[in-house]
N, C-alpha and C positions, 0 to 999 in steps of 0.2 A: 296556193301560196308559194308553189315551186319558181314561178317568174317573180315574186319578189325577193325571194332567198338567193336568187341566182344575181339580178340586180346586184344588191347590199355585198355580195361574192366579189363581182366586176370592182363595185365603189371600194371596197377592202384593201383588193389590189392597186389599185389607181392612187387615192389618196391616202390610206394607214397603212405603209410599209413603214416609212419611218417611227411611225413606234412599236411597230414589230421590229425592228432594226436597232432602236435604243433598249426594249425588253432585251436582244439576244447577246447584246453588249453589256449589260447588266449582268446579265446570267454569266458570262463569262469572266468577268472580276469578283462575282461569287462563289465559282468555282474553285478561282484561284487565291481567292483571302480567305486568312485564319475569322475572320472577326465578319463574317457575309451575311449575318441575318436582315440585313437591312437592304442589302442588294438583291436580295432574294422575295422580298414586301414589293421593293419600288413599279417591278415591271405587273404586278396584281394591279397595284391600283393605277395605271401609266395603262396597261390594257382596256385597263376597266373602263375607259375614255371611248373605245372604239365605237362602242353603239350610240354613246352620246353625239360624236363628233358624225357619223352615218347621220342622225338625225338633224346636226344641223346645219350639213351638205343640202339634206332633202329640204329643209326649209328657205335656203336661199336658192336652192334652182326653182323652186313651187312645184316638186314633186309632188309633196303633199295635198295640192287642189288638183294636180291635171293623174293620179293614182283612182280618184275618186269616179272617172272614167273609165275604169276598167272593171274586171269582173271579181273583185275582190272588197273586203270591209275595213272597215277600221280596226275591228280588233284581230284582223287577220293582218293589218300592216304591224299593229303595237306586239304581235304574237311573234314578230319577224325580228323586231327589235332584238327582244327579251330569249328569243334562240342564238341568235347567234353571240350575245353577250354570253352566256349557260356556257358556250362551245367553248369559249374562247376563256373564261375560266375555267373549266374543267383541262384545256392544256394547259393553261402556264401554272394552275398546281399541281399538275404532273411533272411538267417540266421542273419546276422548285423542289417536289420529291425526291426525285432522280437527280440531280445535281447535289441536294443534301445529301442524300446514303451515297454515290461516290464518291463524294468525297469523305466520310465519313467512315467507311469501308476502305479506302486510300491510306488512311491516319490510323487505323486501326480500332478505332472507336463507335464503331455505328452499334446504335443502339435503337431498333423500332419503335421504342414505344416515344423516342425521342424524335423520327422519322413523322410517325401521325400525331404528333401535339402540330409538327410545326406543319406540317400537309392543313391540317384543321385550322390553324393562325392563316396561313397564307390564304386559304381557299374563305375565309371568314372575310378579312379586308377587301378581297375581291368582290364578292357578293354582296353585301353591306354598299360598296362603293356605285356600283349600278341601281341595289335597290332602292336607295333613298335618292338617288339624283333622278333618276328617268321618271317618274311623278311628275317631280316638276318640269322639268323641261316638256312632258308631253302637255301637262295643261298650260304655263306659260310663255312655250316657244324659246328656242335655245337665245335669242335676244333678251327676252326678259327674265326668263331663267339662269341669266349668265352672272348676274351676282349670285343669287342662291347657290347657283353651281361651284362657284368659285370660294366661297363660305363653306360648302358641303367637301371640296375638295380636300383643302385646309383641314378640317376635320378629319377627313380619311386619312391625309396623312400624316397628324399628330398619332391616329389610331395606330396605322404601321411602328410610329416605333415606341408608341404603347405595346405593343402587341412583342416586339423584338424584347422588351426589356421585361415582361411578362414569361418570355420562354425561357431568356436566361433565369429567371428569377426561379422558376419550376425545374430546372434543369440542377440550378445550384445547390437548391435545398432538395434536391431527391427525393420528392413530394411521387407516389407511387398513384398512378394516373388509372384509376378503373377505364372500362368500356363504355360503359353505362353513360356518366356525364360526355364523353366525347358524340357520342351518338346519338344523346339528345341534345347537344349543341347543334349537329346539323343535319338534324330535324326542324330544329329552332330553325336557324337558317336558311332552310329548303322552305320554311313557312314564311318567313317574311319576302324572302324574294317570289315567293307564291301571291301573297298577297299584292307586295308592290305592283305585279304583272296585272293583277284584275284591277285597283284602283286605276291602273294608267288607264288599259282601256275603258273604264266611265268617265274617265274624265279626257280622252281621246274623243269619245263619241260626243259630247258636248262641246267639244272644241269650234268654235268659228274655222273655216279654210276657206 
């Protein structure tokens, strides 16, 4: 699976710099605004695109039939997807962490437990936003997946600034946040994006190419 993770590496660099380029631009008017929870949501679910848009690169070159020739499966390709989305959330809610406590630390106001509510919003949007789209797009191709996608889109990002006016709202009323629910929220989350991974590959493997 190492030549197809290297592949999807190449295609990263080639075609998705520009929304790693619009994320880092993001993150930097976040940095520097009072009011940045939203700036901080946008490039989660703006990343969260990347392994969708890999996949519908692979469908118009016909990656996807002439892969089938090599020494690899199907759920070893849909397993490549779903890694490198995991990566690629796991930094930019790092990166959204670290951009929230310095500045937050700068202002003299950082407060951790206000650090991992928003690490857990941001890293939620993200995961959420690949887990329900990449289903569909693996069983009905990023063509016909492309309204559902663009409905599911929409969706994600009313979530974001659900999600922004949620934090303020926990923030304002000084609601004292246990362990407990944070860490079975992404449980929760690490299970859905669990599951979404095995539904795509049976319905990867049933797929026509």
């Amino acid at each position: 699976m190492k030549g197809l993770l290297l592949k999807d590496w190449y295609m990263l660099k080639a075609y998705c710099r520009t929304y790693l380029m619009i994320a880092f631009i993001f993150f930097g008017v976040a940095f520097f605004s009072e009011d940045n929870l939203m700036f901080l949501f946008y490039p989660c679910i703006l990343c969260g695109m990347i392994p969708i848009n890999l996949l519908a690169y692979d469908e118009s070159s016909h990656w996807q039939s002439c892969f089938l020739t090599l020494p690899y499966t199907r759920n070893q390709y849909v397993s490549c997807k779903y890694l490198i989305g995991l990566v690629i959330q796991l930094i930019i809610t790092a990166l959204s962490g670290i951009i929230f406590s310095i500045q937050m630390i700068y202002s003299g106001t950082f407060i951790l437990s206000e650090v991992l509510i928003l690490i857990l919003l941001v890293y939620m949007v993200s995961s959420l936003n690949a887990a329900l789209c990449m289903p569909l797009i693996f069983r009905f191709g990023a063509e016909k997946g492309r309204i559902a996608f663009l409905l599911m889109f929409a969706v994600i990002g009313a979530a974001g600034f659900i999600m922004t006016q949620i934090y303020q709202d926990l923030m304002s009323s000084q609601i004292v946040i246990h362990a407990i629910p944070g860490i079975l929220t992404f449980i929760l989350l690490a299970g859905i994006y669990g599951g979404s991974w095995l539904l795509s590959q049976k319905l990867f493997e049933k797929k026509d190419l």
